[in-house]
VMD Tcl script that draws the C-alpha trace (Angstrom):
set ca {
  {10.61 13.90 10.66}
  {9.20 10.96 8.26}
  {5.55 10.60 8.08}
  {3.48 8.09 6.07}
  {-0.36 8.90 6.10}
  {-2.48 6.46 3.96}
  {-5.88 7.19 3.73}
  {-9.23 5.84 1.62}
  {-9.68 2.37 3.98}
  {-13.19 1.49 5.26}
  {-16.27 -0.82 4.48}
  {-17.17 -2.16 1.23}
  {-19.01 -4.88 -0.22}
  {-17.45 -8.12 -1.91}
  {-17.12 -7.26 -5.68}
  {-16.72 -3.34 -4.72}
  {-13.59 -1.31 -5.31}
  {-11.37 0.75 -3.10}
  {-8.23 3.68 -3.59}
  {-5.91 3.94 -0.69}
  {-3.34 7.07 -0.57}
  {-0.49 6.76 1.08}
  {1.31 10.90 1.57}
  {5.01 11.24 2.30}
  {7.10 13.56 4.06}
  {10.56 14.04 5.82}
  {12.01 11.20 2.59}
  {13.66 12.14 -0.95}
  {10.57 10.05 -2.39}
  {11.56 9.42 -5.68}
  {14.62 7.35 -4.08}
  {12.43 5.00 -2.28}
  {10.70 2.21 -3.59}
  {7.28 2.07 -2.07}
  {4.93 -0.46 -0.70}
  {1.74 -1.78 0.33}
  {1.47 -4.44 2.77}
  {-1.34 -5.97 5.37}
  {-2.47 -8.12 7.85}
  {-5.58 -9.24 9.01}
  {-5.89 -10.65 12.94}
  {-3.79 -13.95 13.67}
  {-1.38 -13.85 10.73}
  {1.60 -12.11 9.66}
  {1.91 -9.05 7.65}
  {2.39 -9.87 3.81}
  {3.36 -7.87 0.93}
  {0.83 -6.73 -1.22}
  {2.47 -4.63 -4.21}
  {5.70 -2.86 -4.33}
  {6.53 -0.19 -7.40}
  {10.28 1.03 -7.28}
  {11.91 4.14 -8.10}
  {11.88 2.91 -11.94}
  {8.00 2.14 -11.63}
  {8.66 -1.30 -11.73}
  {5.55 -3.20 -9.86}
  {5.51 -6.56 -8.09}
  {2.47 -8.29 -7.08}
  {1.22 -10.50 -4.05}
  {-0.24 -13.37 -6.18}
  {-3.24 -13.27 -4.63}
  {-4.12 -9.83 -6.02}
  {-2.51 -9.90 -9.17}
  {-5.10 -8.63 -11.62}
  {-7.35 -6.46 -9.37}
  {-4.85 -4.30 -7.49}
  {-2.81 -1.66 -9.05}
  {0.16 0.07 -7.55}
  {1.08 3.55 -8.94}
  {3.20 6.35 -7.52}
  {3.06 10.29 -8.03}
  {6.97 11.37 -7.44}
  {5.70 14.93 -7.96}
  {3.10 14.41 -5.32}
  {5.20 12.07 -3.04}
  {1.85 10.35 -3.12}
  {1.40 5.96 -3.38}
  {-1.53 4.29 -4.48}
  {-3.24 1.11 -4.81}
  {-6.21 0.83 -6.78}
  {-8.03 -2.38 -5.47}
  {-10.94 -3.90 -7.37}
  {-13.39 -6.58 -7.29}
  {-12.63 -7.04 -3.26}
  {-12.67 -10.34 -1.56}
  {-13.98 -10.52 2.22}
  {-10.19 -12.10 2.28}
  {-8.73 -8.77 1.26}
  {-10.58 -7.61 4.56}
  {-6.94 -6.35 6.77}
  {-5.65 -3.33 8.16}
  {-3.02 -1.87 4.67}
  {0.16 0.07 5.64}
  {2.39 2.15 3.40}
  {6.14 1.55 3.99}
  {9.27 3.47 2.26}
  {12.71 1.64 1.76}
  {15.58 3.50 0.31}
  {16.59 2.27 -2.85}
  {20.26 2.34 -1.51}
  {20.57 2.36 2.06}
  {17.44 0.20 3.09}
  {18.19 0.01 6.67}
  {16.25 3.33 6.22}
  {12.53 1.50 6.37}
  {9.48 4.08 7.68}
  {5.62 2.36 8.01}
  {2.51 4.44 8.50}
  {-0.07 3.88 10.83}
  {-2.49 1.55 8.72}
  {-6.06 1.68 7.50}
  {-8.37 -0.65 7.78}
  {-10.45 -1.83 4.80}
  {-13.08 -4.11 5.24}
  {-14.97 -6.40 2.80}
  {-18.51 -7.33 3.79}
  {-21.65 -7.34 2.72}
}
mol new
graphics top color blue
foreach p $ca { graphics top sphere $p radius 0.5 }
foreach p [lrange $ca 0 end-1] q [lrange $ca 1 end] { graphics top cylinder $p $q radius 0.2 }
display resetview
C-alpha cells in the first residue's frame, strides 16, 4: 500500500519560514521524482517544485528564490524549505510521487495546510 504523509503545515506570519515533510511508503523512492504542489480555494492546483531522481529541481516562478526542494532517498523523505512567506503562499501543499518510467503510477497525500497571516 502507497502512503504519502506530509507534515510541518500551519500558521505563520508574512516574512516567516516554514519545512514541510513529505514520508513515503509502499514506492521504490529513489525511482520517483517527487513533488510539491497546492491550491488555495477557487483555483486549480499548481506545481510548486519538483526534484527528480537525479536531484534535478524545477521551480514554480513564483517561489523561485525562497523555496527549496530537497529529497532524502535514504529516508524516503521530501522537503520544501519555504522562506520569507507571502499571505499568497497561504494553500493547502500536497506531496505527489511519479515514476520516473512508468508515470501512469502517480500517488498524492492528503495535504497540509499552511497559512500566512499575521
Amino acid at each position: 500500500q502507497v502512503q504519502l504523509v506530509e507534515s510541518g503545515g500551519g500558521l505563520v506570519q508574512p516574512g516567516g519560514s516554514l519545512r514541510l515533510s513529505c514520508a513515503a511508503s509502499g514506492i521504490t523512492f529513489s525511482l520517483n521524482t517527487m513533488a510539491w504542489y497546492r491550491q488555495s480555494p477557487g483555483k486549480e492546483r499548481e506545481l510548486v517544485a519538483a526534484i527528480y531522481s537525479d536531484r534535478s529541481t524545477d521551480y514554480a516562478d513564483s517561489v523561485k528564490g525562497r523555496f527549496t526542494i530537497s529529497r532524502d532517498d535514504a529516508k524516503n523523505t521530501v522537503s520544501l524549505q519555504m522562506n520569507s512567506l507571502k499571505p499568497e503562499d497561504t494553500a493547502v501543499y500536497y506531496c505527489k510521487a511519479t515514476h520516473k518510467i512508468w508515470r501512469e503510477r502517480v500517488y498524492w497525500g492528503q495535504g497540509t495546510q499552511v497559512t500566512v497571516s499575521s
